[in-house]
C-alpha positions in Angstrom: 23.8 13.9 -16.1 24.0 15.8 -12.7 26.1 14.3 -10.2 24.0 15.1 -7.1 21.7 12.9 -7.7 23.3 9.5 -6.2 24.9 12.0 -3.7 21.7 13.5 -2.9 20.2 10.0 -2.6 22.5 8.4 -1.2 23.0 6.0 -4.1 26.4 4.7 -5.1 27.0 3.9 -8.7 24.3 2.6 -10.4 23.8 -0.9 -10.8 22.8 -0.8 -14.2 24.0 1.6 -17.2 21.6 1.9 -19.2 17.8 0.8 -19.7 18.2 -2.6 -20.8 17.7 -5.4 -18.3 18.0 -9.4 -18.6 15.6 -11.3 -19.6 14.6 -13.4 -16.3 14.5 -9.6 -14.5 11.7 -8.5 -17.3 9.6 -11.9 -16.5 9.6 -11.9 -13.2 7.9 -8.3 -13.4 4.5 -9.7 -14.6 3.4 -11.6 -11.5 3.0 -11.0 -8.0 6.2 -10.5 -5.2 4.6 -11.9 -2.1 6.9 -10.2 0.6 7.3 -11.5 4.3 7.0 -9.2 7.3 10.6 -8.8 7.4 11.5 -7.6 3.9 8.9 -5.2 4.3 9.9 -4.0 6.9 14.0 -3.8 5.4 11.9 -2.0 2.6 10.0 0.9 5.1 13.4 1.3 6.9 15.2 1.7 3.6 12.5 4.1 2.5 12.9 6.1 5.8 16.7 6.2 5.3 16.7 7.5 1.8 14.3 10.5 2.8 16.3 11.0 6.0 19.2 11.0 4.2 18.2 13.9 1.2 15.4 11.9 -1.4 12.4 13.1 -1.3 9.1 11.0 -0.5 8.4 9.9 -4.0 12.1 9.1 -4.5 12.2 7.2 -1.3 9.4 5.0 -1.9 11.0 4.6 -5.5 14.2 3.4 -4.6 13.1 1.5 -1.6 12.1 -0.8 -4.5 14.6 0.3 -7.0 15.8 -3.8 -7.4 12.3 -4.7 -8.7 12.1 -2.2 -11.3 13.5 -3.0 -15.0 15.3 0.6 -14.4 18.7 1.4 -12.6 18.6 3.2 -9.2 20.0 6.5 -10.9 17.5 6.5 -13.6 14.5 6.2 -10.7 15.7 8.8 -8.8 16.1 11.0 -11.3 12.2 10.1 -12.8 10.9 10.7 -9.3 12.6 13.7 -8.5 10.1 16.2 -9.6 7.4 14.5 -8.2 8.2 15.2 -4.2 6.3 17.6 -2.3 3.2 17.5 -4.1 4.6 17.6 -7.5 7.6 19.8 -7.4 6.4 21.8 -4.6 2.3 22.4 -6.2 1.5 20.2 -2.7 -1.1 18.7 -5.3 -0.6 14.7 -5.0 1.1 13.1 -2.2 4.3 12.2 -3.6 4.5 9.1 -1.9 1.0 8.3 -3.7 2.9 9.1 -7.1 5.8 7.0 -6.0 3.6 4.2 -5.0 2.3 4.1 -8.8 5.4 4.5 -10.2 6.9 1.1 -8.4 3.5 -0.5 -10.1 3.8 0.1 -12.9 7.2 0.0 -13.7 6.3 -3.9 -12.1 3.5 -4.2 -14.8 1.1 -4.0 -11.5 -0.8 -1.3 -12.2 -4.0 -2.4 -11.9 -2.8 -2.1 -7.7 -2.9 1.9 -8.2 -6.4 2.5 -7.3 -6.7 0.1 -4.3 -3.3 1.6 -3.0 -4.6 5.0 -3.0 -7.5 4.0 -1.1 -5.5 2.0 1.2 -3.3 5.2 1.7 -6.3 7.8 2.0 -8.0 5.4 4.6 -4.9 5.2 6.8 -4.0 8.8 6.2 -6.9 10.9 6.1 -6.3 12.2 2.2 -4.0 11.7 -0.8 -3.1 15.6 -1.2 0.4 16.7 0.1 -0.9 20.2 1.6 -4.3 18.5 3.2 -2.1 15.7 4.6 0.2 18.0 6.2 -2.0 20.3 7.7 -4.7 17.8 9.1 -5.4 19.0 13.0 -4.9 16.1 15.2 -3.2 13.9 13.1 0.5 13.5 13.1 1.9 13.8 9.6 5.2 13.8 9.1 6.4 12.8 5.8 8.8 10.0 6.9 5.9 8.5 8.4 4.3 8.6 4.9 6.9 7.9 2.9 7.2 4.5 5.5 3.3 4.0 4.9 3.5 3.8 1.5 6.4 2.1 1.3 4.5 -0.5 3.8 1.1 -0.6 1.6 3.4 -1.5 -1.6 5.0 -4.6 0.0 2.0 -5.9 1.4 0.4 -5.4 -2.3 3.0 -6.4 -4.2 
């Protein structure tokens, strides 16, 4: 396993080492989180922090929610990394979009996707990483996504 990958994220060692997670962490994934304001907002700062800091946006929205997921922080950087920029660069779909669907359904919550997207697209104008960047008037930048998505996932979750 690479070691650039907690460096690059800034993630320290992982939590977990391998895929297997307690029992009362795998139950609590098939219901609903209902965040406050405030961890929501320790969530979109944490997102903003890991993209700052070298993730990119699917990664950051990934591990902004890394302790809900029946994965280690290591293994969800690593599944996210080639889906930043668009899908490795393609600038195809948002990869904040991507790392929005990951979090669901790694929290059995899929059925959020669809309604997610459309939140995203209605805030941001379009779910595709070149569009979204390129949009005249609009200011897209994609900390500010990575922070949107990361805000539309705790008010869903």
């Amino acid at each position: 396993m690479p070691t650039k990958w907690p460096r690059l994220c800034g993630l320290s060692t992982p939590r977990h080492t391998s895929l297997e997670t307690d029992s009362t962490r795998v139950t609590n994934l098939s219901k609903p989180y209902n965040m406050d304001t405030k961890e929501i907002e320790n969530r979109v700062m944490k997102a903003r922090q890991l993209h700052e800091q070298g993730c990119n946006c699917c990664q950051s929205v990934v591990l902004a929610y890394s302790d809900l997921l029946p994965i280690d922080e290591q293994s969800a950087a690593m599944m996210a990394s080639g889906f930043g920029r668009g899908i490795s660069g393609l600038r195809e779909t948002c990869g904040c979009v991507t790392g929005m669907a990951m979090v669901c359904g790694l929290c059995n919550q899929t059925m959020m996707v669809k309604g997610l997207g459309n939140r995203f697209r209605e805030e941001n104008g379009d779910l595709n990483c070149f569009r979204l960047l390129q949009q005249q008037g609009r200011d897209h930048s994609c900390n500010d996504l990575v922070a949107c998505a990361a805000r539309l996932l705790g008010e869903t979750l």
